[in-house]
PyMOL commands that place a pseudoatom at each C-alpha (Angstrom):
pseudoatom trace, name=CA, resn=UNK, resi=1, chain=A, elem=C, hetatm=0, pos=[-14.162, 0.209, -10.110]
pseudoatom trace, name=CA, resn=UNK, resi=2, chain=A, elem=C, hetatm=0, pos=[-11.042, 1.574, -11.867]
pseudoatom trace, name=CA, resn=UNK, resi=3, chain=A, elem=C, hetatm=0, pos=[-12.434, 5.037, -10.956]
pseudoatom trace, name=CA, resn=UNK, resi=4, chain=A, elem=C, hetatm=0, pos=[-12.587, 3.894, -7.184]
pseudoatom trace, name=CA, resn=UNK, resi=5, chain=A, elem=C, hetatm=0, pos=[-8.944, 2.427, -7.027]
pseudoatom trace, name=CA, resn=UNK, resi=6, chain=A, elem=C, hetatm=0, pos=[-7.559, 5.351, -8.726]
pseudoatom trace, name=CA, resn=UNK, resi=7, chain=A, elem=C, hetatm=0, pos=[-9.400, 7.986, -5.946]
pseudoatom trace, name=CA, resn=UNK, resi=8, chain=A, elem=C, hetatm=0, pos=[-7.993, 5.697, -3.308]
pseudoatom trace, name=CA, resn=UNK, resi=9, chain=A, elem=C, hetatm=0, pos=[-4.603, 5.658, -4.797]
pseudoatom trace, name=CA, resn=UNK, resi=10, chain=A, elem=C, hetatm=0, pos=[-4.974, 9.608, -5.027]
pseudoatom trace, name=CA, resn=UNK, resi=11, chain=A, elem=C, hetatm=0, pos=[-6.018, 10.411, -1.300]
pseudoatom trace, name=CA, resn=UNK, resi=12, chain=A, elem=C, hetatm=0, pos=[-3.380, 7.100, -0.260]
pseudoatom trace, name=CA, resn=UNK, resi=13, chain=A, elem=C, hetatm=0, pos=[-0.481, 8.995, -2.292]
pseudoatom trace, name=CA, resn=UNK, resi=14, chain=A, elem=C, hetatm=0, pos=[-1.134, 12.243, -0.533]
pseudoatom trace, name=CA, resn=UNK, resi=15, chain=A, elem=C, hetatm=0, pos=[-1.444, 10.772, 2.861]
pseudoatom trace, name=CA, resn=UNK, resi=16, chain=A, elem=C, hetatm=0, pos=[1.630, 8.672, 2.375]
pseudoatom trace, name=CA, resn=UNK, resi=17, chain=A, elem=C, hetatm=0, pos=[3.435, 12.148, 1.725]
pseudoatom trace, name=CA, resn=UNK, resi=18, chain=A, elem=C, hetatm=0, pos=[1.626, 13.653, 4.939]
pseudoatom trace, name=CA, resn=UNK, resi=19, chain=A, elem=C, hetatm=0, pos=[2.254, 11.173, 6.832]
pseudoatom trace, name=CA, resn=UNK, resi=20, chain=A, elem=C, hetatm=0, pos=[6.318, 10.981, 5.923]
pseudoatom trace, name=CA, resn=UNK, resi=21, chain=A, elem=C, hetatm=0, pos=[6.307, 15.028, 6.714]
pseudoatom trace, name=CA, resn=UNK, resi=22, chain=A, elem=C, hetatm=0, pos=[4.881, 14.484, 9.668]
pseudoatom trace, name=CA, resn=UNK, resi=23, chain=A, elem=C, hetatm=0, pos=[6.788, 11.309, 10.822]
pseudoatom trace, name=CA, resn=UNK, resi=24, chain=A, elem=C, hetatm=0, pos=[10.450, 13.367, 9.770]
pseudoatom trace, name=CA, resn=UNK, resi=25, chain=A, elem=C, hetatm=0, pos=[9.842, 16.673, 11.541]
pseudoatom trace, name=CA, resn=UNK, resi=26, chain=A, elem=C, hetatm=0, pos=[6.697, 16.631, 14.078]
pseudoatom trace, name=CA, resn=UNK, resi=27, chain=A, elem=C, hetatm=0, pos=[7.017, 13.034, 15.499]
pseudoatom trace, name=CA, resn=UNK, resi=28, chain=A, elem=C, hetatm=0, pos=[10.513, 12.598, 15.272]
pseudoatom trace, name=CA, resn=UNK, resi=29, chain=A, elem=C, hetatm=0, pos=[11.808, 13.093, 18.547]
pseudoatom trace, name=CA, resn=UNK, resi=30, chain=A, elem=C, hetatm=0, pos=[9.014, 11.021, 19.990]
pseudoatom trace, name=CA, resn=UNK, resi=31, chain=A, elem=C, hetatm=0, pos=[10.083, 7.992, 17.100]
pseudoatom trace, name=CA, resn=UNK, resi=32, chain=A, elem=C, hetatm=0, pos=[13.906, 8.066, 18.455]
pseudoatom trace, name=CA, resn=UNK, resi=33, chain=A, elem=C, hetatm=0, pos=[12.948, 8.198, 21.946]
pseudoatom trace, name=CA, resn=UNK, resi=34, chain=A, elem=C, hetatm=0, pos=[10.921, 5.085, 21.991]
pseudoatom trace, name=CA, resn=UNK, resi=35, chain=A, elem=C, hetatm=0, pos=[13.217, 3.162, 18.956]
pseudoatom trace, name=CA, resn=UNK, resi=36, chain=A, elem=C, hetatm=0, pos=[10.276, 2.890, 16.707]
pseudoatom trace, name=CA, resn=UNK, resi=37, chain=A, elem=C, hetatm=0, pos=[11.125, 5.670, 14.062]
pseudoatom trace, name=CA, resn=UNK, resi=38, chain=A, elem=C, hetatm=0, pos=[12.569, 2.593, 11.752]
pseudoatom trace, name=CA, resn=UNK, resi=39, chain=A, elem=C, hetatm=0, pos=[9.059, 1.087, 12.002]
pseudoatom trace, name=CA, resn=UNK, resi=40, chain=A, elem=C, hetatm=0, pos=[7.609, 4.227, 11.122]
pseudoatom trace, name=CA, resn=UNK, resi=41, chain=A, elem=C, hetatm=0, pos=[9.453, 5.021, 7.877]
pseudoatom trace, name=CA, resn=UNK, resi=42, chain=A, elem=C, hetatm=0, pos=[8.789, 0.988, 6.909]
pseudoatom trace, name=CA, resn=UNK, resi=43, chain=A, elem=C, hetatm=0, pos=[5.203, 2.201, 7.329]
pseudoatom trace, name=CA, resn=UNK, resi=44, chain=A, elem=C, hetatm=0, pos=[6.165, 5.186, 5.282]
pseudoatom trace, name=CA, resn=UNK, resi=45, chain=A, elem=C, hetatm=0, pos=[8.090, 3.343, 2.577]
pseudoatom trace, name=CA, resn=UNK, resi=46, chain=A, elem=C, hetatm=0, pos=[5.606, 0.454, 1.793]
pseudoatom trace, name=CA, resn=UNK, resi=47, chain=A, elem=C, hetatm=0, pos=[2.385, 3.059, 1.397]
pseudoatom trace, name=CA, resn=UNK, resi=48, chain=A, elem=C, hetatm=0, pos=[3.789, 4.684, -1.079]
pseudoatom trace, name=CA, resn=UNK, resi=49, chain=A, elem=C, hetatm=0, pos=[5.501, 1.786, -2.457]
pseudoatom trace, name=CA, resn=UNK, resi=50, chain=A, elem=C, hetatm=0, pos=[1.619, 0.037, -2.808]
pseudoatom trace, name=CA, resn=UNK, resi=51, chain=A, elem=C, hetatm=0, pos=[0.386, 3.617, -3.486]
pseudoatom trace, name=CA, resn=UNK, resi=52, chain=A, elem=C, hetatm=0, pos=[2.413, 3.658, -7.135]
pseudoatom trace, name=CA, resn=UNK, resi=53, chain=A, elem=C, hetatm=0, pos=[1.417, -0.038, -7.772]
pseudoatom trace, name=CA, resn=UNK, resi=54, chain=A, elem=C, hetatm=0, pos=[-2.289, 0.646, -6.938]
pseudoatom trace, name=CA, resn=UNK, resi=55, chain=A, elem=C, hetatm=0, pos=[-2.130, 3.722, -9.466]
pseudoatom trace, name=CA, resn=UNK, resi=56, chain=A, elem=C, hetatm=0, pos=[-0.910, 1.413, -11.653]
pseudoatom trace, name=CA, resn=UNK, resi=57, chain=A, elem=C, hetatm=0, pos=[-3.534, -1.891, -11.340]
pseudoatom trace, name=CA, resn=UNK, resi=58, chain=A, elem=C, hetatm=0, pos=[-6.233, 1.489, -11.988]
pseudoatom trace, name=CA, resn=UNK, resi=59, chain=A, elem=C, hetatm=0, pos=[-4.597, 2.776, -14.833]
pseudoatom trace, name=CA, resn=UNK, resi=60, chain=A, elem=C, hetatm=0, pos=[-4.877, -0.502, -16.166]
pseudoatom trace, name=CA, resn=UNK, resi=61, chain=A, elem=C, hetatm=0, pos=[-8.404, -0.825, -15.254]
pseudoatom trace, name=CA, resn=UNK, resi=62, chain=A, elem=C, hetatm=0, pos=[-9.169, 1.407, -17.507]
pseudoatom trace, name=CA, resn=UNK, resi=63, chain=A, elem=C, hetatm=0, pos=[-7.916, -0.008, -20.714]
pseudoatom trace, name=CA, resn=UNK, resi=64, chain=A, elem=C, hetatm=0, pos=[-8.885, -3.776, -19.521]
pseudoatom trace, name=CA, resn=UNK, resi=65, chain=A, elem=C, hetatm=0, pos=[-11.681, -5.451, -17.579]
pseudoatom trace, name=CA, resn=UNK, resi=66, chain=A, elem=C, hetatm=0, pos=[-10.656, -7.896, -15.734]
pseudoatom trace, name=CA, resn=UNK, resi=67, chain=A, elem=C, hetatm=0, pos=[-11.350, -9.459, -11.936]
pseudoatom trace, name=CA, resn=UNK, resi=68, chain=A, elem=C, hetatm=0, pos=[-8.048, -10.026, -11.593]
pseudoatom trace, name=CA, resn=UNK, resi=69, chain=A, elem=C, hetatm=0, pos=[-6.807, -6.266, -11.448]
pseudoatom trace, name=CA, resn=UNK, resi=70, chain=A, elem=C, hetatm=0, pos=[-10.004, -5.985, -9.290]
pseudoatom trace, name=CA, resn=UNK, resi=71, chain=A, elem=C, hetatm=0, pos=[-8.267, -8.607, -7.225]
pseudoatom trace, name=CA, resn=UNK, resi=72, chain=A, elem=C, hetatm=0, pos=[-5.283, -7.280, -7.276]
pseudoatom trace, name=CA, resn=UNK, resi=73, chain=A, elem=C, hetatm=0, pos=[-6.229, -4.013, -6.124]
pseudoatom trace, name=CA, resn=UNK, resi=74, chain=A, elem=C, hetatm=0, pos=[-8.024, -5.156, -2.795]
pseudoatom trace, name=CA, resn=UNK, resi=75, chain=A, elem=C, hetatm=0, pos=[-5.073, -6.664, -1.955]
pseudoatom trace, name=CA, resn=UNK, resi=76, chain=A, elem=C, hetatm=0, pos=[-2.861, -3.546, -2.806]
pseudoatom trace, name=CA, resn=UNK, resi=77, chain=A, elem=C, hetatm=0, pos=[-5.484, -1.744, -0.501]
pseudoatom trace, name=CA, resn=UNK, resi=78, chain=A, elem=C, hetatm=0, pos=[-5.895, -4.122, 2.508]
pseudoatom trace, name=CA, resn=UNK, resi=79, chain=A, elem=C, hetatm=0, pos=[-2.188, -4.197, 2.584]
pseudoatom trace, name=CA, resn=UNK, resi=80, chain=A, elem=C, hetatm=0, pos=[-1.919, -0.191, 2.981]
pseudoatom trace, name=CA, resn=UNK, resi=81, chain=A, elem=C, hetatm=0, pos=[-4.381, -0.195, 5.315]
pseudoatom trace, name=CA, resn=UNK, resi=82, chain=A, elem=C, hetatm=0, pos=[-3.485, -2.771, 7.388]
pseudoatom trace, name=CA, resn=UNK, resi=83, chain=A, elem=C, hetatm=0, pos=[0.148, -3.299, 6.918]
pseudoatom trace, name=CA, resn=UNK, resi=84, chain=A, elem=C, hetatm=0, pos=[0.785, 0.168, 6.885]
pseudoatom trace, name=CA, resn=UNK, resi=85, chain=A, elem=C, hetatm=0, pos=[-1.528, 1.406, 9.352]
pseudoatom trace, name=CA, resn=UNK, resi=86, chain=A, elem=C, hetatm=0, pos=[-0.669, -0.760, 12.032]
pseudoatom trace, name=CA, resn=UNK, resi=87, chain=A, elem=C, hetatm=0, pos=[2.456, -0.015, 11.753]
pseudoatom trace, name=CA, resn=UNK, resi=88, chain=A, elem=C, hetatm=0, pos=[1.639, 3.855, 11.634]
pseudoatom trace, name=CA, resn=UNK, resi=89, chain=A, elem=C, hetatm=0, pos=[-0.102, 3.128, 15.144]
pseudoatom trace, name=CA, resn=UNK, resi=90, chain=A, elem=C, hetatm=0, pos=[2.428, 1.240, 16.839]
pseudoatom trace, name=CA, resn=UNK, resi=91, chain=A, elem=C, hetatm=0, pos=[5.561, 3.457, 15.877]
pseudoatom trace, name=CA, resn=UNK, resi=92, chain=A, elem=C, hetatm=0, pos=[3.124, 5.913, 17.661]
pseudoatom trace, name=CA, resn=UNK, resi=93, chain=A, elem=C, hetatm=0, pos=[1.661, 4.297, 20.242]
pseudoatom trace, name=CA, resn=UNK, resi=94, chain=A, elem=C, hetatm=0, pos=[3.672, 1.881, 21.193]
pseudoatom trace, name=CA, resn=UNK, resi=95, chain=A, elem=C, hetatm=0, pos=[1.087, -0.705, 21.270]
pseudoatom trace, name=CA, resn=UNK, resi=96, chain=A, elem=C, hetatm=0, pos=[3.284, -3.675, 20.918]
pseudoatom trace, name=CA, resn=UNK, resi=97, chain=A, elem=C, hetatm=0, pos=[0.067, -6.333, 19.800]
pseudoatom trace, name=CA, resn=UNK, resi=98, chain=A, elem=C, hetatm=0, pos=[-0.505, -4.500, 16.603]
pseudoatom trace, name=CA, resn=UNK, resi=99, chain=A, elem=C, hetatm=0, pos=[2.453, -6.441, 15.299]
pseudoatom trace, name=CA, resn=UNK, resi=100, chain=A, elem=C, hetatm=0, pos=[0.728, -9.232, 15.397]
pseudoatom trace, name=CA, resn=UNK, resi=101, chain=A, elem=C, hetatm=0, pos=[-2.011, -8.092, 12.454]
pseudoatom trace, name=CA, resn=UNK, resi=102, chain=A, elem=C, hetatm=0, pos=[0.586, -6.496, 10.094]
pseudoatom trace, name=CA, resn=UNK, resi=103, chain=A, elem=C, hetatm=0, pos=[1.329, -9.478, 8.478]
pseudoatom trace, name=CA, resn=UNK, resi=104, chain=A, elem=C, hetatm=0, pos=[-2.243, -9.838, 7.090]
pseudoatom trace, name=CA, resn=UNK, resi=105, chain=A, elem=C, hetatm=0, pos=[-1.594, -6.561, 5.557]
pseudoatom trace, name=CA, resn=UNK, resi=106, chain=A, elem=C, hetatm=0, pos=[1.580, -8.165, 3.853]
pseudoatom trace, name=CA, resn=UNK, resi=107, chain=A, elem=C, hetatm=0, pos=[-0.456, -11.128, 2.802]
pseudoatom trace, name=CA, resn=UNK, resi=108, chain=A, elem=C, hetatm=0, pos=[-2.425, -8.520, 1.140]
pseudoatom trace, name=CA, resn=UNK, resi=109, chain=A, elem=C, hetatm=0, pos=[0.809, -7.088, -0.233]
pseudoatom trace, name=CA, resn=UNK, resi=110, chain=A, elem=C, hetatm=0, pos=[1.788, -10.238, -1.797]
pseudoatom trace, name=CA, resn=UNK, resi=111, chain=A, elem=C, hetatm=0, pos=[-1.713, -11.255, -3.157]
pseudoatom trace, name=CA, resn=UNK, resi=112, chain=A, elem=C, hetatm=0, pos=[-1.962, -7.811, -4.948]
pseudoatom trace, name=CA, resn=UNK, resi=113, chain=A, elem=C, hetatm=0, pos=[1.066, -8.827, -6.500]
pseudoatom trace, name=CA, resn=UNK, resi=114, chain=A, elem=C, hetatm=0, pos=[0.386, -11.846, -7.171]
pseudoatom trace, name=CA, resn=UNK, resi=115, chain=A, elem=C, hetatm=0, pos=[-3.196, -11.372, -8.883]
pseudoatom trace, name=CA, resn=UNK, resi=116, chain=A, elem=C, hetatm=0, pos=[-1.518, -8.173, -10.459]
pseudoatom trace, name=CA, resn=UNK, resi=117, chain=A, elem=C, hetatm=0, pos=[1.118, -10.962, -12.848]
pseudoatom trace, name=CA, resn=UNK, resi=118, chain=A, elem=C, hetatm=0, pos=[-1.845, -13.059, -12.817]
pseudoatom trace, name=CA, resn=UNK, resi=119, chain=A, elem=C, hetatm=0, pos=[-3.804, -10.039, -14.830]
pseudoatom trace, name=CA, resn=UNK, resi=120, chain=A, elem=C, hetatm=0, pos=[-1.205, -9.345, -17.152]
pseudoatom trace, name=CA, resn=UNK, resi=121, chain=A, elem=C, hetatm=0, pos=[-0.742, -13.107, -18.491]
pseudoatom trace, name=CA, resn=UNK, resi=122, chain=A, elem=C, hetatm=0, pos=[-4.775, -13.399, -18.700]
pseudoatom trace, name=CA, resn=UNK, resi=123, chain=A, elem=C, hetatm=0, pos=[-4.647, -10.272, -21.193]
pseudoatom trace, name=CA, resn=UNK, resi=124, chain=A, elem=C, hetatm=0, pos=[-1.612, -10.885, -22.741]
pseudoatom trace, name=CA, resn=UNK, resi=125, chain=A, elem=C, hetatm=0, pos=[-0.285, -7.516, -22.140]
pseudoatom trace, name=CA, resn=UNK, resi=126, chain=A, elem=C, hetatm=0, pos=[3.319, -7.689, -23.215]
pseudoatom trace, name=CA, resn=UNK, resi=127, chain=A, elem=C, hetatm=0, pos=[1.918, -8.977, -26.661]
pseudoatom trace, name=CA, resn=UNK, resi=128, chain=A, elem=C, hetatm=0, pos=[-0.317, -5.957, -27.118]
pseudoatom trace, name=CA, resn=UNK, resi=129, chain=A, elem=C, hetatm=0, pos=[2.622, -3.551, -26.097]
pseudoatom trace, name=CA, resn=UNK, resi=130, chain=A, elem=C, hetatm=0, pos=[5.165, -5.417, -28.012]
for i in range(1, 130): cmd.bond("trace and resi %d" % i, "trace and resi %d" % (i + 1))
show_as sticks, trace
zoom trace
């Protein structure tokens, strides 16, 4: 699995960089124009944001087994793809329902978290790196 999330973290890192190019010089004018280039770079910001953290929930995948980092790292993912994505779509579209499913991608956000502190007490990281 920790092979898996750090792939997806790979391919989300470098699409979180694409997509920011892309946003900043090719969709730009388009973004202003219709008043959703803020929503876009929110989009932009949380990705990568989730993208670091999910690197981080595999790196420690691979030291420690636990189904809480597996946990964790759903949510990390559900949350980019659905918080950010719907975002990514409506800056672009202008499809004003989508806001209505990006807060299940920052549930997702939050349980990733969440399960991610819940990891780290059940192996008692600090006291192995202390």
């Amino acid at each position: 699995m920790a092979k898996l999330v750090l792939i997806f973290a790979g391919f989300s890192g470098a699409l979180a960089v694409g997509l920011g190019a892309f946003g900043a010089h090719a969709l730009k004018a388009r973004l202003e124009d219709n008043g959703n280039l803020a929503t876009y770079n929110t989009a932009v910001q949380y990705h990568f944001y989730h993208t670091l953290a999910l690197l981080f929930v595999g790196v420690l995948m691979t030291r420690y087994s636990n189904q809480w980092l597996t946990t964790s790292s759903y949510g990390m993912m559900l949350g980019i793809l659905i918080f950010s994505g719907s975002l990514y779509v409506l800056a672009i579209t202008n499809i004003k329902w989508l806001g209505a499913i990006t807060p299940i991608g920052g549930l997702g956000f939050i349980l990733g978290w969440l399960f991610l502190a819940l990891a780290v007490w059940k192996i008692k990281l600090w006291s192995t790196l202390l």
